[in-house]
C-alpha positions in Angstrom: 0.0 0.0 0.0 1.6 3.4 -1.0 1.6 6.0 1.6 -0.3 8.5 2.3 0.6 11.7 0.8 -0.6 15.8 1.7 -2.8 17.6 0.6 -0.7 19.8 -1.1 0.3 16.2 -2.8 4.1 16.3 -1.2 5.3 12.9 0.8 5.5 13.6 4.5 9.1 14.4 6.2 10.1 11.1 8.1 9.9 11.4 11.7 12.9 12.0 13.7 14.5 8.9 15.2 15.6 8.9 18.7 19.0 8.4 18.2 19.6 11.3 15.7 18.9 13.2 18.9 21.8 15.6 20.2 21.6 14.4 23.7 22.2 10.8 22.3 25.1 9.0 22.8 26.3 9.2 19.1 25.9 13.0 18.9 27.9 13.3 22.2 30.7 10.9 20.7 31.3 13.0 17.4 34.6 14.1 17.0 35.1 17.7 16.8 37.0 19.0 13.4 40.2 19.0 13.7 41.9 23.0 13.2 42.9 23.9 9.8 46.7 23.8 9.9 48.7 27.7 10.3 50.2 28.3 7.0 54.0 29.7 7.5 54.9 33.2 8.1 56.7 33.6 4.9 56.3 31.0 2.3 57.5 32.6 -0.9 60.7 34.5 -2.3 59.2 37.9 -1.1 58.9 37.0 2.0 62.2 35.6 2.0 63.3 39.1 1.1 61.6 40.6 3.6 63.6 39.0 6.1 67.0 39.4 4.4 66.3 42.9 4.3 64.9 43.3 7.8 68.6 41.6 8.8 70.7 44.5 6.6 68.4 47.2 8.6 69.3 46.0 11.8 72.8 45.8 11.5 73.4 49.3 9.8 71.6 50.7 13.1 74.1 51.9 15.3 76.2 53.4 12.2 78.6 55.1 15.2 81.7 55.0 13.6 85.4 56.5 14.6 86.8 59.4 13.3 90.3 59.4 11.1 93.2 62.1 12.2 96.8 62.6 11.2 98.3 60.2 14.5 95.3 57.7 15.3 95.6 55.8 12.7 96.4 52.7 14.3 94.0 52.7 17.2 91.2 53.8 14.3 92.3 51.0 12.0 91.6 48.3 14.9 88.2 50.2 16.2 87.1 50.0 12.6 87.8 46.2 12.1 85.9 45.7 15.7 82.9 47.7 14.4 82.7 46.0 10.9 82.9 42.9 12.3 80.7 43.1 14.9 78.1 44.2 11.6 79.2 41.4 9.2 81.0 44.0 6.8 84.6 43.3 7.7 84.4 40.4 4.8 83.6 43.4 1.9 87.3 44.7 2.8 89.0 41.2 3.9 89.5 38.6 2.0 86.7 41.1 -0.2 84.9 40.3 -3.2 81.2 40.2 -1.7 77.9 41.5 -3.0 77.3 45.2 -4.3 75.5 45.8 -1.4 77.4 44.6 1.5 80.5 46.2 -0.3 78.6 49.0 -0.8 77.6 49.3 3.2 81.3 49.2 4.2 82.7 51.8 1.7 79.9 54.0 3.2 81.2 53.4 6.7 84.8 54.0 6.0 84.1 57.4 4.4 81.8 58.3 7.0 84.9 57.8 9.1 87.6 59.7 7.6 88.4 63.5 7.5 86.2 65.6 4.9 89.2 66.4 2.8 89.7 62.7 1.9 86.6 62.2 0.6 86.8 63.1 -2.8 90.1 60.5 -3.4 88.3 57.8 -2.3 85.2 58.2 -4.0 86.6 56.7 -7.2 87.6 53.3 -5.4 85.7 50.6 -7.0 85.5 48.5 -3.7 85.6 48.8 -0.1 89.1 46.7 -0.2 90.4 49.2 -2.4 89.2 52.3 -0.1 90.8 50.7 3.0 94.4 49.9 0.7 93.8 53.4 0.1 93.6 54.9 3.4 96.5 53.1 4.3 98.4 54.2 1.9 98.2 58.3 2.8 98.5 57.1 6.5 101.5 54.7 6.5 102.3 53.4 3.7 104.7 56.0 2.2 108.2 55.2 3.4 109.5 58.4 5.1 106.0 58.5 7.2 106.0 55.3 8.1 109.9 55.5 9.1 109.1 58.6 10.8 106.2 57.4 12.8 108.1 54.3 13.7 110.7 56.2 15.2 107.9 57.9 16.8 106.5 55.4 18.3 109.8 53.6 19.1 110.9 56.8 21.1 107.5 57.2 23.5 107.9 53.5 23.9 111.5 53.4 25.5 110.6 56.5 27.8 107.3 55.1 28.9 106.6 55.1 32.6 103.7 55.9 35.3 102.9 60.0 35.4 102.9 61.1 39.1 99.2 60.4 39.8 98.4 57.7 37.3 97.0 55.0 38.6 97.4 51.1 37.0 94.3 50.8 34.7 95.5 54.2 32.9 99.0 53.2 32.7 98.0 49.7 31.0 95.9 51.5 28.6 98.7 53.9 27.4 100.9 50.9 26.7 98.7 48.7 24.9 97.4 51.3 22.4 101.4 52.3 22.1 102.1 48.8 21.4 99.0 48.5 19.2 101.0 51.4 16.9 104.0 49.8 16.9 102.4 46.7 15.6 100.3 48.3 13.0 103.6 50.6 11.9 105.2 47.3 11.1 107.7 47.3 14.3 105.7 45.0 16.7 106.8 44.3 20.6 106.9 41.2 21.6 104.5 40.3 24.2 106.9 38.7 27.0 109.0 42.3 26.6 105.8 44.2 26.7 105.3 42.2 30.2 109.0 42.5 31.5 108.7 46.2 30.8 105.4 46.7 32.7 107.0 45.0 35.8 110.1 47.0 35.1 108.5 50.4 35.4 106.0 49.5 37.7 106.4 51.7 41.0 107.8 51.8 44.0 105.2 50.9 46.8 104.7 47.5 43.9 108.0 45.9 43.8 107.7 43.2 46.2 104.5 42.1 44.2 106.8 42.5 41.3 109.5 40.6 42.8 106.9 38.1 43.9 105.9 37.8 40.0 108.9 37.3 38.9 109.6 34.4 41.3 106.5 32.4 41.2 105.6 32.7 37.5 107.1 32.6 33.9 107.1 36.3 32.6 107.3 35.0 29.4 103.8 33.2 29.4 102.1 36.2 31.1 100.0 38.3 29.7 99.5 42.3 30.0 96.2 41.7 31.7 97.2 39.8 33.8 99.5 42.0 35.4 97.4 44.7 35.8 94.8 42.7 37.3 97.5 41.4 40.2 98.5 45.7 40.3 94.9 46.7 40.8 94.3 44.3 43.6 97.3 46.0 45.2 96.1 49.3 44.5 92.9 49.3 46.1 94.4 47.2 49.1 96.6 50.3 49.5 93.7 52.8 49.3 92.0 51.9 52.1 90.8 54.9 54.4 93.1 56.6 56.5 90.9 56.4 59.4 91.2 52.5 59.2 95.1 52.5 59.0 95.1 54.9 61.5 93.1 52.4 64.0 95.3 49.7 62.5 98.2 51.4 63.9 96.7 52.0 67.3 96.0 48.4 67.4 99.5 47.4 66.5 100.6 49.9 69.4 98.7 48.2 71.9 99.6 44.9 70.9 103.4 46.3 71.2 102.7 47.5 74.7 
């Protein structure tokens, strides 16, 4: 027998079963859809490019760079090389032969660290090696200069010794950027008679810790920094305040009474 139909002629909706319900036990098992998986960040070239240029930003921040004058040139030469490297540029002027653009970067650091009037004869290098080479050149390179400065050099070196109220950190600064000039000059100190000179001058109130150094150690395996660290512990034991010494002494007194 065939259903029954309407009246408007249409078969009748089937009636819902029980366990089509949402409260039944099949509804409540469903699995929920699992999330559609994050696409990537950056997934194409551009984006790629985004980054890479995001990277050259950050590292030309901070473009702080130190000046070029007729005597520094050997302290400036080692500041640059810290700086460049510390910004991945050092590679555009050693070995060299890097992309436009990271060559590029470093040419515009060097000439944003020399003197105006140099400008204009290095803006017709064709690489950031050949500006540095450059540089050099006017600075050093030419033989009565570089002879000169040597001499220079050579002369405050021999005569070096603590000023009157100089105290040890000072001292060891003056040496090493002297012997940093000698070495860039071509006239390097070795480092075990940089170290027997520093004891050598060292003064007075320091010499049995000197004395005691030379004893107990190898001079020539000692390093500059070393010595000064062993001075400046001495230094600030002999600073204490006078009113302490002065009860110190008072003690001692007693002690001999």
């Amino acid at each position: 027998m065939a259903p029954s139909r309407s009246p408007s002629g249409k078969s009748p909706l089937p009636s819902r079963s029980p366990s089509s319900d949402r409260h039944s036990p099949e509804r409540r098992r469903r699995p929920f859809p699992s999330p559609l998986p994050r696409r990537p960040r950056y997934r194409t070239a551009g984006g790629e490019r985004i980054i890479e240029r995001v990277e050259r930003v950050v590292r030309e921040i901070g473009g702080s760079w130190p000046q070029l004058t007729r005597s520094n040139y050997a302290e400036w030469s080692q500041l640059m090389k810290i700086k460049q490297l510390a910004r991945s540029l050092w590679d555009a002027i050693d070995p060299g032969g890097v992309d436009l653009h990271e060559d590029r970067m470093a040419m515009d650091a060097l000439c944003s660290a020399v003197p105006p009037d140099m400008v204009g004869s290095l803006l017709g290098k064709e690489s950031a090696r050949a500006t540095w080479d450059a540089i050099r050149t006017v600075r050093i390179c030419d033989k009565r200069i570089r002879k000169s400065a040597v001499h220079q050099a050579r002369r405050e070196y021999d005569v070096l010794e603590f000023k009157a109220e100089e105290n040890v950190e000072d001292f060891a600064i003056r040496l090493n950027a002297l012997v940093s000039r000698l070495a860039v000059l071509g006239d390097p100190e070795p480092p075990h008679k940089v170290v027997e000179k520093y004891l050598r001058v060292a003064k007075p109130r320091f010499r049995q810790l000197v004395i005691s150094i030379e004893t107990l150690f190898d001079v020539s395996t000692l390093y500059v920094e070393e010595i000064t660290g062993r001075l400046v512990a001495a230094e600030d034991d002999d600073s204490r305040p006078a009113q302490h010494q002065q009860q110190s002494g008072k003690l001692l007194l007693t002690e001999e009474e």
